[in-house]
C-alpha positions as CSV (number, residue, x, y, z in Angstrom):
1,X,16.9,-0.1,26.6
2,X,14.7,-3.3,26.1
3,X,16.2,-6.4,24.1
4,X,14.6,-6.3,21.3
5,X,15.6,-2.7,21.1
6,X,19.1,-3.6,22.2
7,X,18.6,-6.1,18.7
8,X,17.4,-3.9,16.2
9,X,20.5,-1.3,17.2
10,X,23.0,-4.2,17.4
11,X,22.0,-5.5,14.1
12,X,21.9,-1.7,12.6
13,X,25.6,-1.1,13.8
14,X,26.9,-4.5,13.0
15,X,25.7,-4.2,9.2
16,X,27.6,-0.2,9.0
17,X,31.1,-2.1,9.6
18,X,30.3,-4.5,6.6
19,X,31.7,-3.1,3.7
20,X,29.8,-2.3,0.8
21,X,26.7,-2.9,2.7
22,X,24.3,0.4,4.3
23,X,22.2,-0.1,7.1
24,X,18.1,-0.4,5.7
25,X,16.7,3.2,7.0
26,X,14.3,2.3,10.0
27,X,10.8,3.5,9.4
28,X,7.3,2.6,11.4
29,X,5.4,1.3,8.4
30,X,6.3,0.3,5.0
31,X,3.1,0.9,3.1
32,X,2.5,0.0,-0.7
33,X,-0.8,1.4,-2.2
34,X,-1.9,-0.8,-5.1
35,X,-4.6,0.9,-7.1
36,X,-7.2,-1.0,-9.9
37,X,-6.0,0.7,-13.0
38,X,-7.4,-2.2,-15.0
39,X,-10.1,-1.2,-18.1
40,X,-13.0,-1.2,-16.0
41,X,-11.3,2.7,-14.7
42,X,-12.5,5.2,-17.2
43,X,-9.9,8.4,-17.4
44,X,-12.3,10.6,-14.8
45,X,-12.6,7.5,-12.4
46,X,-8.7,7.0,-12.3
47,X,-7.8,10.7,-11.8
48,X,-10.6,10.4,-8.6
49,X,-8.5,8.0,-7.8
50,X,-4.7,9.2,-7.8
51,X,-6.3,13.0,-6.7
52,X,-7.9,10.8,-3.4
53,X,-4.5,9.6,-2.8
54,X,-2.9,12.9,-3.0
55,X,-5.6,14.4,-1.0
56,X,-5.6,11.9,1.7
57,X,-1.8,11.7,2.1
58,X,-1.9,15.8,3.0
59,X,-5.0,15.0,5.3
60,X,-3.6,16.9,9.1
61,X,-5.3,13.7,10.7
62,X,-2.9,11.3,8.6
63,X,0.1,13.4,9.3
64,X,-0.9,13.7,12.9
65,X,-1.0,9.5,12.8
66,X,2.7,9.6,10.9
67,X,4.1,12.1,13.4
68,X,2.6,10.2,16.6
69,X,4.8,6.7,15.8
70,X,7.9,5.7,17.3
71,X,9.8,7.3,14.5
72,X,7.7,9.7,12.9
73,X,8.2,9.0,9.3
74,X,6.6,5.8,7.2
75,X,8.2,4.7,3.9
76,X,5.2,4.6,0.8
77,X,5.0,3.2,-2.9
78,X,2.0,3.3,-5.8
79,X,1.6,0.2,-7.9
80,X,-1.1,0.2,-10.5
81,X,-2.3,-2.8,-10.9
82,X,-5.0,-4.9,-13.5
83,X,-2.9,-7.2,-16.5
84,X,-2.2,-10.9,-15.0
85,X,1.8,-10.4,-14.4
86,X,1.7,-6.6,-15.1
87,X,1.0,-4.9,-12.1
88,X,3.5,-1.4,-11.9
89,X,5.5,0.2,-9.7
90,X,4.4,4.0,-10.8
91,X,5.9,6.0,-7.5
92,X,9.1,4.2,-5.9
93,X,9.5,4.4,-2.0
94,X,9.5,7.1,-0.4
95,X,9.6,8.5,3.1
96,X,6.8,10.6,4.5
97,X,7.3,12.7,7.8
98,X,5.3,16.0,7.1
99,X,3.6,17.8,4.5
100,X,6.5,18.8,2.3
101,X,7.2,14.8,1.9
102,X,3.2,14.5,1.6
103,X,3.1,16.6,-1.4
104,X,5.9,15.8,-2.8
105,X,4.8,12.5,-3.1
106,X,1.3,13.9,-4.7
107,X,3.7,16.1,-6.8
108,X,5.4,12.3,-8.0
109,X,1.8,10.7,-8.4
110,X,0.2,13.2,-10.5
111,X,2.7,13.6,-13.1
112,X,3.5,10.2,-13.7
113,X,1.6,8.4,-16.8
114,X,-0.8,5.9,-16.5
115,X,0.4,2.1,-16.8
116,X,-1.5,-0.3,-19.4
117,X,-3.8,-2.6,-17.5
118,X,-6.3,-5.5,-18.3
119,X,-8.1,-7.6,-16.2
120,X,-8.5,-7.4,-12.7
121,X,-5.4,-10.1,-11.6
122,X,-5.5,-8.9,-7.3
123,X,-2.9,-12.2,-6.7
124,X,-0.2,-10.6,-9.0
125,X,-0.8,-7.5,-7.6
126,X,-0.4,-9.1,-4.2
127,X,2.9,-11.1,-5.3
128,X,4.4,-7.7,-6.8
129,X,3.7,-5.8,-3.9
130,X,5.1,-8.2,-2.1
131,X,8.7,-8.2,-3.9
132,X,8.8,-4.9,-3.3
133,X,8.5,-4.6,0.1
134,X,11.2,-7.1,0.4
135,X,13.1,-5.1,-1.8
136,X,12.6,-2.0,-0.2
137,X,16.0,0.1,1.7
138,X,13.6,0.0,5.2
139,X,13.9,-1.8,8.2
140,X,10.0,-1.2,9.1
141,X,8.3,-2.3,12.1
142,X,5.3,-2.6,10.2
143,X,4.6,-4.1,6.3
144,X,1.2,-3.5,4.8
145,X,-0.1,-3.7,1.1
146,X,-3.5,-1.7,0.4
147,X,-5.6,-2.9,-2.4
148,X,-8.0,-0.8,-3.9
149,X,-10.4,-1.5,-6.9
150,X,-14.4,-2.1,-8.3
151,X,-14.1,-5.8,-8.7
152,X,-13.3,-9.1,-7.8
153,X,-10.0,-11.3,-8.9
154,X,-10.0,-12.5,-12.4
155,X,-7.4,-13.1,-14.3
156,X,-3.9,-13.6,-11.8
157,X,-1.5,-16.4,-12.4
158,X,-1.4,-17.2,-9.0
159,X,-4.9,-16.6,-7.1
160,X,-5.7,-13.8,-5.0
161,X,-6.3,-15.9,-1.7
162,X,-3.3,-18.0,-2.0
163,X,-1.1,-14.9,-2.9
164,X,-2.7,-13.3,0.6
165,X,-1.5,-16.7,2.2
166,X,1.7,-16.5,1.1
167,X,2.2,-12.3,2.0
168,X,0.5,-13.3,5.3
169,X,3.5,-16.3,5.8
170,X,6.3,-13.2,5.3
171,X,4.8,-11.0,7.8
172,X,2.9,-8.6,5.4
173,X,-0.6,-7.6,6.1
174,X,-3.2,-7.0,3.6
175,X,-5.6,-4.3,3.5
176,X,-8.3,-3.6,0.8
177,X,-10.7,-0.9,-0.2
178,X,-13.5,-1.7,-2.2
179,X,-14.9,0.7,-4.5
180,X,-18.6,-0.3,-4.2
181,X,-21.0,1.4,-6.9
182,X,-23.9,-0.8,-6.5
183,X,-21.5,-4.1,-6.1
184,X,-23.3,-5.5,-2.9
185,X,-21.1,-8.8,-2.4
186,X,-17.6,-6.6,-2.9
187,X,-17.0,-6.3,0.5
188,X,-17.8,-9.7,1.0
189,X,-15.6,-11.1,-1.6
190,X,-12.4,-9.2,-0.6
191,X,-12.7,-10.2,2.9
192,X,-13.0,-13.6,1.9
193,X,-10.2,-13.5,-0.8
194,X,-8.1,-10.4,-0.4
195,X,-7.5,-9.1,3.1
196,X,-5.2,-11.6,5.9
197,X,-2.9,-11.0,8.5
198,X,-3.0,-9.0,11.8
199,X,-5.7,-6.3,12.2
200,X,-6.3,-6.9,8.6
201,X,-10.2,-5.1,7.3
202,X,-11.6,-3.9,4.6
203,X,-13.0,-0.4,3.9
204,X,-15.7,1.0,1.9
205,X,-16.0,3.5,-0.8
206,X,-19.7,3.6,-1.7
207,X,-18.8,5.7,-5.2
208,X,-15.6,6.5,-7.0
209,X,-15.9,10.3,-5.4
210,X,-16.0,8.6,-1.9
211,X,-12.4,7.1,-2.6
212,X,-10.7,10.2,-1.1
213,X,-12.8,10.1,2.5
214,X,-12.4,6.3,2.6
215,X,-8.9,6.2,1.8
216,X,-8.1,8.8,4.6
217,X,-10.1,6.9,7.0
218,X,-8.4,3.4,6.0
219,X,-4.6,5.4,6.1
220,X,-6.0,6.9,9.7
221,X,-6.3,3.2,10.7
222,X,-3.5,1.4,9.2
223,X,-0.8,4.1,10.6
224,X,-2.4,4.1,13.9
């Protein structure tokens, strides 16, 4: 066994024999997807949306990606996001390891009620995404927050590029989508403000009914 295997074990077993305190469940990526539900999402454009999760989640290529890590399973949460200070945590963690978890999680998504959301406010998304990653039961090898939405940062309390600094300074990555319909400097702008850390990238949805493809393409990526 190499040391820094030898570590993660030692620390695991070490924290069982504390009472009152439960090892965090090890998973290969802890992954929060932060969707725009701000008031720029009509109804039709935010159930696109939350279907393309569902969709891309129960994608054979994405379960092929979960089942090929070290451990098989990756721990994943929905925020909705858009109100400066209001983004949502919508779908708590939970593990996915094969299609039942998959579409359980869909099952989880599709029921739940849409937040209230305002402006666009991506650095308070960011910061919320980021509390609950640190929050999460999970020892992950990997942490990764996925913003998606059809616009620019507007409104946060705490700016989108120094929120990304300050993810990127705890060892969280983040990814965005960007949900182009004719916005030509998007891509641009959330690689600029947005996106930081290790690998980090943007990917592009041309329309609102190309969420689901690029979604499963940017999943494909970021488990792999």
């Amino acid at each position: 066994m190499n040391p820094p295997r030898r570590a993660l074990f030692g620390a695991l077993a070490s924290a069982t024999l504390i009472p009152g305190v439960r090892a965090a469940e090890p998973v290969d990526l802890a992954l929060v997807l932060a969707v725009d539900a701000s008031s720029s999402i009509d109804a039709l454009e935010y159930q696109l949306q939350k279907e393309g999760i569902a969709q891309a989640l129960a994608d054979e290529r994405v379960l092929a990606g979960i089942r090929s890590g070290a451990l098989g399973r990756i721990a994943v949460a929905y925020v909705e996001w858009g109100t400066p200070g209001g983004a949502a945590t919508i779908v708590p963690w939970r593990i996915i390891a094969d299609a039942a978890d998959a579409a359980a999680f869909a099952s989880a998504l599709m029921s739940a009620p849409r937040s209230v959301q305002s402006w666009n406010a991506i650095g308070d998304a960011i910061d919320h995404c980021v509390a609950l990653i640190e929050a999460a039961p999970y020892e992950a090898t990997r942490r990764v927050i996925d913003v998606s939405g059809d616009a620019g940062d507007m409104r946060s309390l705490r700016p989108a590029p120094v929120a990304r600094d300050a993810a990127i300074a705890k060892g969280v990555v983040v990814n965005a989508l960007a949900i182009v319909e004719g916005r030509g400097g998007l891509v641009a702008q959330y690689g600029r403000d947005v996106i930081g850390g290790p690998g980090a990238f943007v990917e592009m949805a041309l329309t609102r009914a190309d969420f689901a493809a690029a979604l499963r393409r940017k999943l494909i990526r970021e488990i792999a």
